[in-house]
MIGU-537659 format. One line per field, with one value per residue (C-alpha): residue number from 1; residue in one letter; x, y, z. Coordinates in nm, 4 decimals, decimal comma, padded with zeros to 6 digits, m for minus. Example, Ala and Ser with C-alpha at 12.3 -4.5 7.8 and 13.67 -1.06 7.14 Angstrom:
<lomars>
num = 1 | 2
residu = a | s
u = 01,2300 | 01,3670
v = m00,4500 | m00,1060
w = 00,7800 | 00,7140
</lomars>
This chain:
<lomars>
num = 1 | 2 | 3 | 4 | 5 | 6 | 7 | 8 | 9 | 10 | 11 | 12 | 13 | 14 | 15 | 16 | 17 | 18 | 19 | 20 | 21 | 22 | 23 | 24 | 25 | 26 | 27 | 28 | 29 | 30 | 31 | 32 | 33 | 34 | 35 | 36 | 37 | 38 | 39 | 40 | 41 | 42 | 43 | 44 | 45 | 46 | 47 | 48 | 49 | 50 | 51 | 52 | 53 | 54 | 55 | 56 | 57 | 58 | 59 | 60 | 61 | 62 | 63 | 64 | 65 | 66 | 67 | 68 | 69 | 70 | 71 | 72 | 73 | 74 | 75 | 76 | 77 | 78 | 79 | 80 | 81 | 82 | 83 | 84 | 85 | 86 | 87 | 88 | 89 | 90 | 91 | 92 | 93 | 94 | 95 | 96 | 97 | 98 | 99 | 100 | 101 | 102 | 103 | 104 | 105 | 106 | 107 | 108 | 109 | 110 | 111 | 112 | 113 | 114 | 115 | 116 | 117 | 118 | 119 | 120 | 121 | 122 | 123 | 124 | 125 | 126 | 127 | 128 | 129 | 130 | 131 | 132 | 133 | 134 | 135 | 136 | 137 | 138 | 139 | 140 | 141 | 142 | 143 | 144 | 145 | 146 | 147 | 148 | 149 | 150 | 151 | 152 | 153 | 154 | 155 | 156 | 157 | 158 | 159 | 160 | 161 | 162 | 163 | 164 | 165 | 166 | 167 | 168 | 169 | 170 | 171 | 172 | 173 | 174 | 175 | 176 | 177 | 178 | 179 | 180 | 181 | 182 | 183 | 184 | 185 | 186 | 187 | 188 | 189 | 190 | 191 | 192 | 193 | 194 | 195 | 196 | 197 | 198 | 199 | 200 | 201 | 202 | 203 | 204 | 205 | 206 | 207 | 208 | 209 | 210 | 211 | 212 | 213 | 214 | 215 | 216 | 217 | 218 | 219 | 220 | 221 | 222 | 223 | 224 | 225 | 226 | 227 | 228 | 229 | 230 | 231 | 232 | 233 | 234 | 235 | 236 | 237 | 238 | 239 | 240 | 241 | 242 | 243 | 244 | 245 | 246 | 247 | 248 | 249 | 250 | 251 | 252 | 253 | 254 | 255 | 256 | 257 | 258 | 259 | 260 | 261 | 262 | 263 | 264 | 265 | 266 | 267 | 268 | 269 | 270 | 271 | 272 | 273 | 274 | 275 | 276 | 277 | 278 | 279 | 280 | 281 | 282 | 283 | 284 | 285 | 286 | 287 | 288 | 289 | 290 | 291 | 292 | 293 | 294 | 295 | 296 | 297 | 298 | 299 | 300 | 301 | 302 | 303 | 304 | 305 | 306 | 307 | 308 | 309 | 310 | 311 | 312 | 313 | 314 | 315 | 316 | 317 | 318 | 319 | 320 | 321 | 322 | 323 | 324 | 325 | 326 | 327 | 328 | 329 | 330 | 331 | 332 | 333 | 334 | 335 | 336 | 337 | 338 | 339 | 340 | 341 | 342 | 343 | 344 | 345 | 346 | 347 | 348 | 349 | 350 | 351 | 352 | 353 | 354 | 355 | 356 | 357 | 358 | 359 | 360 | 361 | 362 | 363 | 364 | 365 | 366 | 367 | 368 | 369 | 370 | 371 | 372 | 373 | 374 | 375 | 376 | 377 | 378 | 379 | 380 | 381 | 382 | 383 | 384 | 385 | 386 | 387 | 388 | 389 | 390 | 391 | 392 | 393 | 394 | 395 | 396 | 397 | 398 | 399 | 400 | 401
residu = x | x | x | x | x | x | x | x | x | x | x | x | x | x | x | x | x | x | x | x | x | x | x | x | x | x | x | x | x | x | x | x | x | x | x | x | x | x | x | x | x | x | x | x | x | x | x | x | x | x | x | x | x | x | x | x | x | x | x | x | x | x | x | x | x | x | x | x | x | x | x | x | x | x | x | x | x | x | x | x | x | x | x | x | x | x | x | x | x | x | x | x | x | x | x | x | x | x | x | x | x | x | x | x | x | x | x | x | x | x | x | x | x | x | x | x | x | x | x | x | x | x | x | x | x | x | x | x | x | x | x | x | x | x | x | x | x | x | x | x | x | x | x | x | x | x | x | x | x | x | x | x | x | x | x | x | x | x | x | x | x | x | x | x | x | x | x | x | x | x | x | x | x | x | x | x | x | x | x | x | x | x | x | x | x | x | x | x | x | x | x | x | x | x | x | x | x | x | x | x | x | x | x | x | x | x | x | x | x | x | x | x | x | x | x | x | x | x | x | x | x | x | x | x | x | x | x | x | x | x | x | x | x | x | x | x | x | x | x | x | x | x | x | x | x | x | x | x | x | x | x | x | x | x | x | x | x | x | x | x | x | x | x | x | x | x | x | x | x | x | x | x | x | x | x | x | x | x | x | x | x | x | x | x | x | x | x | x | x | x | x | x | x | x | x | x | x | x | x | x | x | x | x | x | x | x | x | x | x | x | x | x | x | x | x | x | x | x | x | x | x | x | x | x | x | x | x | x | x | x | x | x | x | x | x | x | x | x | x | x | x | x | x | x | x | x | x | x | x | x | x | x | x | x | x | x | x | x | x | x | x | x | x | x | x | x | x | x | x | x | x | x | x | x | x | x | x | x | x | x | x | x | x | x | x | x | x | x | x | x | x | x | x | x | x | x | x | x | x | x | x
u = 01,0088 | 00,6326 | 00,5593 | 00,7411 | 00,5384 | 00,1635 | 00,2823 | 00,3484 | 00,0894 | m00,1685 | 00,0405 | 00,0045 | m00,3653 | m00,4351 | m00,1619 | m00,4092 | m00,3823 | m00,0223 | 00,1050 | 00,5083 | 00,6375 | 00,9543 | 00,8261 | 00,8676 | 00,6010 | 00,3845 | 00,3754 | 00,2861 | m00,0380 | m00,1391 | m00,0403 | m00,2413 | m00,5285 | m00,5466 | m00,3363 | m00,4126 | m00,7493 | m00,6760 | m00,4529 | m00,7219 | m00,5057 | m00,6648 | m00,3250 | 00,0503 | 00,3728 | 00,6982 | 00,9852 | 01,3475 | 01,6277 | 01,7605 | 01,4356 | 01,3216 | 01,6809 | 01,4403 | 01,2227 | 01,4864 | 01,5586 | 01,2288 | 01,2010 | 01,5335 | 01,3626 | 01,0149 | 01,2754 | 01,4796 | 01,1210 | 00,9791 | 01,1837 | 01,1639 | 01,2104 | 01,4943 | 01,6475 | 01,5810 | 01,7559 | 02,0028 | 02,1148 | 02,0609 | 02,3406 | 02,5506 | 02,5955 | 02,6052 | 02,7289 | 02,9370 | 02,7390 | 02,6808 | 02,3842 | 02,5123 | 02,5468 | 02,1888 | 02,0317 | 02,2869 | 02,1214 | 01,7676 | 01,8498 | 01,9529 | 01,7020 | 01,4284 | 01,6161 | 01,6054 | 01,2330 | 01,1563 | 01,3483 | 01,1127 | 00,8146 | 00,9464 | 00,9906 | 00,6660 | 00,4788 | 00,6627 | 00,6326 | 00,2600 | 00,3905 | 00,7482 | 00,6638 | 00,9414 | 01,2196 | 01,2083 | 01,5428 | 01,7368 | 01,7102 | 02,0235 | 02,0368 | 02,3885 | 02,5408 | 02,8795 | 03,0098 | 02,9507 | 03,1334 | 03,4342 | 03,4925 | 03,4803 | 03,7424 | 03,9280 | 03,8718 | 03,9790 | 04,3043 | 04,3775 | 04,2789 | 04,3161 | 04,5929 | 04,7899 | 04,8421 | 04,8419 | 04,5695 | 04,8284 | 05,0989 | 04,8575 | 04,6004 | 04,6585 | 04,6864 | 04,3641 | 04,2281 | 04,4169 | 04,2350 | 03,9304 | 04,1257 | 03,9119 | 03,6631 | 03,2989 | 03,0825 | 02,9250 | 03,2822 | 03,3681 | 03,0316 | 03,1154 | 03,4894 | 03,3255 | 03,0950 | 03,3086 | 03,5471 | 03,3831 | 03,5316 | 03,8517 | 03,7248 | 03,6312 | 03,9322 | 04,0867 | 04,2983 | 04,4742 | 04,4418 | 04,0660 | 04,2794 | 04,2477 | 04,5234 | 04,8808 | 04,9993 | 05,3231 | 05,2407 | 05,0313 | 05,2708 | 05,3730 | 05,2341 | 05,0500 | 04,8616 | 04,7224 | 04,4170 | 04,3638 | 04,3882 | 04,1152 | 03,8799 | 03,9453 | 03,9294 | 03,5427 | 03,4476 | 03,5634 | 03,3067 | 03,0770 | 03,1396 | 03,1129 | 02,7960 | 02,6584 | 02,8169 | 02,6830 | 02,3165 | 02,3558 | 02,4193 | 02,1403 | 01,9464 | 02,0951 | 02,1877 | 02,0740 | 01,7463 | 01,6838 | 01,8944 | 01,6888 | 01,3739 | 01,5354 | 01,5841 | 01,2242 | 01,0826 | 01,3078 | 01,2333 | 00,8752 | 00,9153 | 01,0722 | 00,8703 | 00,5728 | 00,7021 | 00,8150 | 00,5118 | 00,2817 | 00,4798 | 00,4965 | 00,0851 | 00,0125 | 00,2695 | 00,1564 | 00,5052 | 00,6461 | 00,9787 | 00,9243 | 01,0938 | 00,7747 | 00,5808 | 00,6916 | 00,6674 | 00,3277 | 00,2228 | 00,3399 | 00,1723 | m00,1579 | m00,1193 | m00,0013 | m00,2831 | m00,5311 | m00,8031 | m00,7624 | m00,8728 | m00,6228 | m00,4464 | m00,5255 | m00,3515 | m00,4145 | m00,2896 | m00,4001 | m00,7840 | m01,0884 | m01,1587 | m00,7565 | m00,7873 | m01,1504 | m01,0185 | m00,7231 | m00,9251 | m00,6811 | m00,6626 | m00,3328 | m00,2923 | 00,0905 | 00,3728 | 00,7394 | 00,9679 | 01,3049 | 01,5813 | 01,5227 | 01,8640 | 01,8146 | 01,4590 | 01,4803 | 01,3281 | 00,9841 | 00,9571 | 00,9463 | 00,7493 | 00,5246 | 00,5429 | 00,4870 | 00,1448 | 00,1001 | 00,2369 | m00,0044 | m00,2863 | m00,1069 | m00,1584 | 00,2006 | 00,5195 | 00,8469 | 01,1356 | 01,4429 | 01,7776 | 02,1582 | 02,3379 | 02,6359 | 02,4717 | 02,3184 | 02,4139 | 02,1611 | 02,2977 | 02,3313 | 01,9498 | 01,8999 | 01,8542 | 01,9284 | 02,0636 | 02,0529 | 01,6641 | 01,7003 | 01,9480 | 01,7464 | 01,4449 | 01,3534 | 01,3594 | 01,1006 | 00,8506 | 00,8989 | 00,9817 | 01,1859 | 01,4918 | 01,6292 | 01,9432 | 02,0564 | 02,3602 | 02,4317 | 02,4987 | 02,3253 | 02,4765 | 02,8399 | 03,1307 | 03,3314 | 03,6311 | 03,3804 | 03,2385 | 03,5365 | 03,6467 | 03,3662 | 03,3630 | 03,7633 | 03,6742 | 03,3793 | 03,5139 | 03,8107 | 03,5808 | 03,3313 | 03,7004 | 03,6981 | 03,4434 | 03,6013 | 03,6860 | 03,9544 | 04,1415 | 04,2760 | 04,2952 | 04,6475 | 04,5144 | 04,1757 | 04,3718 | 04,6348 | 04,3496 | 04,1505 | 04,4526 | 04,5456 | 04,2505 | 04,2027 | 04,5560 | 04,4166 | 04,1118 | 04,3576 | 04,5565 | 04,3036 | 04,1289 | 04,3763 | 04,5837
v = m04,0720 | m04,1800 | m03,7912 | m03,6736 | m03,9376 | m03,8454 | m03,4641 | m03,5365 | m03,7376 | m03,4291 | m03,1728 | m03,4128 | m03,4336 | m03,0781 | m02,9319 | m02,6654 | m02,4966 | m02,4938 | m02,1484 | m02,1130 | m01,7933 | m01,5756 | m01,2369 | m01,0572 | m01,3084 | m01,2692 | m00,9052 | m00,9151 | m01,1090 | m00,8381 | m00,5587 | m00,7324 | m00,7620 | m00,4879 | m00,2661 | m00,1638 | m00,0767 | 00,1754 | 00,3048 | 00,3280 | 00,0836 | m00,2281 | m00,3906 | m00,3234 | m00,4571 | m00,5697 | m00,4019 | m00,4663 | m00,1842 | m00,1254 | m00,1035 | 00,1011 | 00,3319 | 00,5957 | 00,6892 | 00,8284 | 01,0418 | 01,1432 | 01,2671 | 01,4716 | 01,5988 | 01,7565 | 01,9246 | 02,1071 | 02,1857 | 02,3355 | 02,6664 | 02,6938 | 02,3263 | 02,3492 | 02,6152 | 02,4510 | 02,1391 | 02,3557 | 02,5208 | 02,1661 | 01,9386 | 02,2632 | 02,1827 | 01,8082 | 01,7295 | 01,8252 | 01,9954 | 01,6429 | 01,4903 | 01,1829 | 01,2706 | 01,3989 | 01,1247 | 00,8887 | 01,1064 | 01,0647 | 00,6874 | 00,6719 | 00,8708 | 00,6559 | 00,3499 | 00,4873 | 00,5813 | 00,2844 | 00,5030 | 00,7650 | 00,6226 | 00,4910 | 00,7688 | 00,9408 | 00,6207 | 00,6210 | 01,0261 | 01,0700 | 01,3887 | 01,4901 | 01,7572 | 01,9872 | 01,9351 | 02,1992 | 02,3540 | 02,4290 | 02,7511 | 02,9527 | 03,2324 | 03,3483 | 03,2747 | 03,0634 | 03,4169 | 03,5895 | 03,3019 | 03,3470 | 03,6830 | 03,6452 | 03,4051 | 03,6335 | 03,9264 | 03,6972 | 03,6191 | 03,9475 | 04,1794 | 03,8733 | 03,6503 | 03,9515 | 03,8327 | 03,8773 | 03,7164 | 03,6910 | 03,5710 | 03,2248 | 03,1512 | 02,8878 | 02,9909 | 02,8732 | 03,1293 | 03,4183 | 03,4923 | 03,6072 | 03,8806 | 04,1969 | 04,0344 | 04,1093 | 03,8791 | 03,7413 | 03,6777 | 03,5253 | 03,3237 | 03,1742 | 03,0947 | 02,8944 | 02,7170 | 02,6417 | 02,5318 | 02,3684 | 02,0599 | 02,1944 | 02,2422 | 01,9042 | 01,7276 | 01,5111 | 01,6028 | 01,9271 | 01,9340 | 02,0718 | 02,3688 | 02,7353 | 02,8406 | 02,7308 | 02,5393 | 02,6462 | 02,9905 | 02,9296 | 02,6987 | 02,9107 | 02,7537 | 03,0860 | 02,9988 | 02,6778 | 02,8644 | 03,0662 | 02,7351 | 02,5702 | 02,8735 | 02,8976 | 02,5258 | 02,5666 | 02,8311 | 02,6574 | 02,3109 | 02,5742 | 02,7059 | 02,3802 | 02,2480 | 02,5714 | 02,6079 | 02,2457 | 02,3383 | 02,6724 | 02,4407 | 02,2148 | 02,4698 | 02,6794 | 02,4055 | 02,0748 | 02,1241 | 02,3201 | 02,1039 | 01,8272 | 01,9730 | 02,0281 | 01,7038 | 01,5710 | 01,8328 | 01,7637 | 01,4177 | 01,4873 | 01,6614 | 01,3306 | 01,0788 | 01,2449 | 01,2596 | 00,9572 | 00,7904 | 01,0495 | 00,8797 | 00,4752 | 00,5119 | 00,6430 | 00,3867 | 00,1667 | m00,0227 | m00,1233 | m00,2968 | m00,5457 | m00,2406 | m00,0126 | m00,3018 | m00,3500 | 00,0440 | 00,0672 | m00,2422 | m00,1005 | 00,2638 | 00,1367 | m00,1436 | 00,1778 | 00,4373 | 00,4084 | 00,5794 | 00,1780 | 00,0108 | m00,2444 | m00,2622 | m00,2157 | m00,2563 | m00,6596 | m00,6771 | m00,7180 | m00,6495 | m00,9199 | m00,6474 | m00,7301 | m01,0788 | m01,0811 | m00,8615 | m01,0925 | m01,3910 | m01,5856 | m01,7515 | m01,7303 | m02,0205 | m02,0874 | m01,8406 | m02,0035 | m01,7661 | m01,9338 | m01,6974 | m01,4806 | m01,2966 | m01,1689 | m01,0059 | m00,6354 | m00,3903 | m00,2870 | m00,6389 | m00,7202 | m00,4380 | m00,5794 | m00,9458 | m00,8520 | m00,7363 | m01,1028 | m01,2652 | m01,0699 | m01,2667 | m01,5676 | m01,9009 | m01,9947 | m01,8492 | m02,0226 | m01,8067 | m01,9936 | m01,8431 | m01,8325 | m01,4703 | m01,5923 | m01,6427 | m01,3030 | m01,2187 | m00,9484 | m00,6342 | m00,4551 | m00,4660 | m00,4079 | m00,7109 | m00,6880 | m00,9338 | m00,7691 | m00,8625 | m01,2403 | m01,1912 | m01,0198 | m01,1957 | m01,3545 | m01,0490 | m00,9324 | m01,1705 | m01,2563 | m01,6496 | m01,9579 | m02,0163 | m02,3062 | m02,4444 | m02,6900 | m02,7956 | m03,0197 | m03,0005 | m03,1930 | m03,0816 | m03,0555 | m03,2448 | m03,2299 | m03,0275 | m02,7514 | m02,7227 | m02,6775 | m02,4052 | m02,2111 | m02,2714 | m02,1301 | m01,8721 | m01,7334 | m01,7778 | m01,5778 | m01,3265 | m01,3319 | m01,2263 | m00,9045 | m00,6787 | m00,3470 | m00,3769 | m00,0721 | m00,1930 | 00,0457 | m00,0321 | m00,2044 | m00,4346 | m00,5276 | m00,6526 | m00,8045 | m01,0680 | m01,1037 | m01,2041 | m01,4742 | m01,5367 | m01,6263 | m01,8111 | m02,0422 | m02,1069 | m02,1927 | m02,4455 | m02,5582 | m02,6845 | m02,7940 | m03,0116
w = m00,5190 | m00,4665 | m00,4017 | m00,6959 | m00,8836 | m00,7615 | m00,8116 | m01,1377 | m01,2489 | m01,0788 | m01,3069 | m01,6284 | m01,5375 | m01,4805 | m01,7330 | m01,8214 | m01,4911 | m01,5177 | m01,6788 | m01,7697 | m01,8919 | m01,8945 | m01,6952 | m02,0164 | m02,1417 | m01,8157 | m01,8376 | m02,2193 | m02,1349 | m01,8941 | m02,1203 | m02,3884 | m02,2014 | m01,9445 | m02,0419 | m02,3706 | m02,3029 | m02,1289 | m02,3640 | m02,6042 | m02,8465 | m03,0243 | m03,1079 | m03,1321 | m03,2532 | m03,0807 | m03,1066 | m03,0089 | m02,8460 | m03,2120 | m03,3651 | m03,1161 | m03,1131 | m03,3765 | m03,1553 | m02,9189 | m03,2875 | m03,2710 | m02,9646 | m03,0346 | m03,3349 | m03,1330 | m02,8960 | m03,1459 | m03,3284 | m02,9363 | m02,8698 | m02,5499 | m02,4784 | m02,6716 | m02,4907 | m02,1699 | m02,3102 | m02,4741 | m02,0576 | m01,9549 | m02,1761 | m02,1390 | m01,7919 | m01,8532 | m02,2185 | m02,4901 | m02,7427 | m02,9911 | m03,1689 | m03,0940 | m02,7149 | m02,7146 | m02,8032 | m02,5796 | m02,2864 | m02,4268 | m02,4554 | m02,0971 | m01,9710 | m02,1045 | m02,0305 | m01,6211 | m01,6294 | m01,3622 | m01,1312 | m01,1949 | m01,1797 | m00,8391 | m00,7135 | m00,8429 | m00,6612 | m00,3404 | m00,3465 | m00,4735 | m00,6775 | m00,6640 | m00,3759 | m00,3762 | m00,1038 | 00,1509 | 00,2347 | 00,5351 | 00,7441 | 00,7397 | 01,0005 | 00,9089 | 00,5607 | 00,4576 | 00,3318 | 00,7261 | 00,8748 | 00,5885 | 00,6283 | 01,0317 | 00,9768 | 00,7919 | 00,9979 | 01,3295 | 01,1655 | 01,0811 | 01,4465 | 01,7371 | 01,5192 | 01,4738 | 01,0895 | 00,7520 | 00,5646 | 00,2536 | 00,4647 | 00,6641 | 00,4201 | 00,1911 | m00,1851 | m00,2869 | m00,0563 | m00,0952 | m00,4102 | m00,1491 | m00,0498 | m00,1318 | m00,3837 | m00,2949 | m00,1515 | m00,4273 | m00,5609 | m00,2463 | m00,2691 | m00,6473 | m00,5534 | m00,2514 | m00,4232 | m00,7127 | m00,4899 | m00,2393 | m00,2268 | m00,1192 | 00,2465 | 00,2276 | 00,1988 | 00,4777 | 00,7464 | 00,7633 | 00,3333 | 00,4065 | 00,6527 | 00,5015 | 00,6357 | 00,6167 | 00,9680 | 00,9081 | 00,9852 | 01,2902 | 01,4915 | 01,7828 | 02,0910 | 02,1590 | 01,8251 | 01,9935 | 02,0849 | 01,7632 | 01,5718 | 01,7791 | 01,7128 | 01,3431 | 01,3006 | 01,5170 | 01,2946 | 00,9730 | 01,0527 | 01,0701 | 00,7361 | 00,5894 | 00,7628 | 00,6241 | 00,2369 | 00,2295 | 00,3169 | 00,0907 | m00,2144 | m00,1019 | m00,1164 | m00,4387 | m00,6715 | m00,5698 | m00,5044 | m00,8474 | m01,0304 | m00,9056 | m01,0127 | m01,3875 | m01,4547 | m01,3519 | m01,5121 | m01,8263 | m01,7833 | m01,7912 | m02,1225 | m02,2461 | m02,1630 | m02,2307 | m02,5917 | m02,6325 | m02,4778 | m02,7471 | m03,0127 | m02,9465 | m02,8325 | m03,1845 | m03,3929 | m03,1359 | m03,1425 | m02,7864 | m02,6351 | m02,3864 | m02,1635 | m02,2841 | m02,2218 | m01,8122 | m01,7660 | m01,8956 | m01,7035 | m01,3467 | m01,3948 | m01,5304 | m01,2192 | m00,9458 | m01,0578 | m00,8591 | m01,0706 | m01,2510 | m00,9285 | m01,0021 | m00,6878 | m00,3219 | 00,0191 | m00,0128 | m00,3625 | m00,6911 | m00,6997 | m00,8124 | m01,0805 | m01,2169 | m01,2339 | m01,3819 | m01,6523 | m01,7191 | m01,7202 | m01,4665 | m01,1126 | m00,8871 | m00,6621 | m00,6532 | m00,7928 | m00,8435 | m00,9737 | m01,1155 | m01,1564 | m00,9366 | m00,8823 | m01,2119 | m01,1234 | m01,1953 | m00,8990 | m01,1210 | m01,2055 | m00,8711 | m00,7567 | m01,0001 | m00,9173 | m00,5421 | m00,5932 | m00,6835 | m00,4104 | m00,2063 | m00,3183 | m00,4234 | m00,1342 | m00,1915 | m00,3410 | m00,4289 | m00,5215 | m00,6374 | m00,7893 | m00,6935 | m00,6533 | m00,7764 | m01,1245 | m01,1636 | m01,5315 | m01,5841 | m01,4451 | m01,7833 | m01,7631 | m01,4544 | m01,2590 | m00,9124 | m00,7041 | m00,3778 | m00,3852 | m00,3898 | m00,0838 | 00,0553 | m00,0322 | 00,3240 | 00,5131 | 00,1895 | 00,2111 | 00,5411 | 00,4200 | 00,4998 | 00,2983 | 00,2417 | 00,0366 | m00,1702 | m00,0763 | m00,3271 | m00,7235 | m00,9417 | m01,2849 | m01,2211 | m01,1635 | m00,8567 | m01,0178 | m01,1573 | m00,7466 | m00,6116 | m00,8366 | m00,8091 | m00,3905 | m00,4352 | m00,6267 | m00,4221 | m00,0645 | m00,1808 | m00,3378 | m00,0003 | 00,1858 | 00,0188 | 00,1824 | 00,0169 | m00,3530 | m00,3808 | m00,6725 | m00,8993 | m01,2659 | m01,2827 | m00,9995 | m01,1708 | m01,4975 | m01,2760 | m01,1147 | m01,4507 | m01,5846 | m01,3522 | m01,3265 | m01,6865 | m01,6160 | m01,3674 | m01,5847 | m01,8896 | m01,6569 | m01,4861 | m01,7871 | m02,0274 | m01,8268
</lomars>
């Protein structure tokens, strides 16, 4: 008690060095005085997610007006959406709502250098029709008569039939067991068709290992590239647009923050951290970092936050997993359990409540260490509503005795 005292008689004295904010808060002072500037932007106004719902109409808007953005957008929900306003913008919402992911991976990647693909000596086509042909002159059979129905369609389509129908129905090879066979057991059971079995069943992992690089290749890998470069198209909009209202969401406000922090043309940031130059320019010293919470830290906030740390003489990160109510905006738990093997730190807990009675403890110790038990959660729907109803049961008895 005689430490706690002096401690708090040094904060009382020197309350001035002591700085509390939310890290919505935090970032809005750097944003405010760093960022903007390099924006080019004097001042701004706050906005919240409804406010801020007509600028994803806006930059629906500037697509239909854009032809050939339009058309590329018009291929792309095709693919992905039914053809709906409302849908469109839904996508446009979520796509903006995700950009941390992409400005993750732009970081971590430099420039989104394109993936190279496999090398394919023979094709997923050769190997089928070898198949085929070994079933039909060393089997001795009928390709109607063994293969499975899905297959017999192949029968004496073209190869780039044969190529569609595989990679439209790709998955079927996949399946478990003798489901993923293309050709019906039943009609290769003799023990003489041991052998033949064997070979067909060699030649058909082959097929897969190879379809499955040909659609890496084909689809993936271009699909990939559409949606970056669709994304692209979006965000530079939408950025064009809240620069020149100048209105920002504390969302806005954390993306901007981490990509003027991450270029390096800013000189904010180096392999030791946040830079003199930052720190001058925000007109603050950072001695001690606490972060309370912290299961409900989202990854760029961290990623953010970290650069801190770097400088920072000592770091306190407190928080409980079990509390982590912020998934819906993307807080992420797994960092605070994971936080020692982060930061490299000593953890320590507190064992003890100091805000709850003993009946509210023991609940929530039930109710966890039954949860902790289950290490694969394959409940189907029926199941779910089953334990959130006795669940709620046990809450209603437990309560209102």
């Amino acid at each position: 008690m005689e430490n706690l005292s002096k401690v708090y008689k040094e904060i009382i004295k020197n309350k001035e060095k002591l700085k509390i904010y939310t890290i919505d808060a935090f970032f809005n002072i750097i944003f405010k005085n760093i960022v903007i500037n390099l924006m080019k932007i004097k001042s701004y106004t706050m906005l919240d997610e409804e406010e801020n719902f007509s600028y994803y109409k806006k930059v629906l808007e500037n697509i239909f007006n854009n032809e050939k953005l339009f058309n590329d957008f018009k291929n792309f929900f095709t693919e992905n959406s039914e053809k709906n306003i409302d849908n469109y913008i839904s996508i446009i919402q979520r796509l903006i709502s995700s950009r941390w992911k992409y400005i993750l991976s732009l970081n971590n990647n430099s420039c989104l250098a394109k993936k190279e693909k496999f090398n394919i000596n023979k094709s997923s086509i050769e190997i089928l029709r070898e198949i085929f042909s070994y079933i039909e002159n060393d089997c001795k059979k009928d390709l109607d008569d063994v293969l499975k129905n899905d297959y017999k369609k192949y029968i004496g389509k073209t190869e780039e039939t044969q190529k569609e129908f595989l990679f439209k129905d790709f998955k079927l090879l996949f399946k478990d067991g003798t489901a993923g066979f293309i050709y019906n057991g039943n009609k290769l059971k003799k023990a003489s068709d041991a052998e033949h079995k064997e070979y067909i069943n060699s030649r058909q992992d082959e097929l897969k290992e190879i379809l499955s690089k040909e659609i890496f290749n084909e689809v993936l890998i271009p699909y990939e590239e559409k949606v970056f470069e669709l994304s692209s198209e979006i965000y530079n909009l939408y950025d064009s647009f809240k620069i020149r209202d100048k209105k920002f969401t504390f969302s806005d406000i954390a993306i901007y923050t981490y990509m003027a922090i991450f270029n390096k043309n800013n000189a904010l940031r180096d392999e030791n951290g946040l830079t003199d130059i930052f720190f001058e320019t925000l007109d603050m010293n950072i001695e001690a970092i606490f972060i309370d919470e912290f299961q409900d830290t989202s990854i760029l906030q961290w990623k953010i936050l970290y650069e801190f740390t770097k400088r920072a003489k000592s770091v306190i990160c407190v928080g409980d997993e079990k509390q982590s109510i912020y998934g819906w905006r993307d807080g992420e738990k797994r960092l605070f359990e994971n936080l020692e093997t982060i930061l490299d730190a000593k953890k320590d807990n507190l064992d003890k409540s100091y805000r709850s009675d003993r009946n509210i403890v023991s609940y929530c110790n039930q109710f966890f260490k039954a949860i902790e038990k289950m290490e694969d959660w394959k409940f189907s729907t029926s199941e779910i509503i089953q334990k959130m109803t006795l669940c709620k049961s046990y809450l209603y008895k437990r309560f209102t005795r």
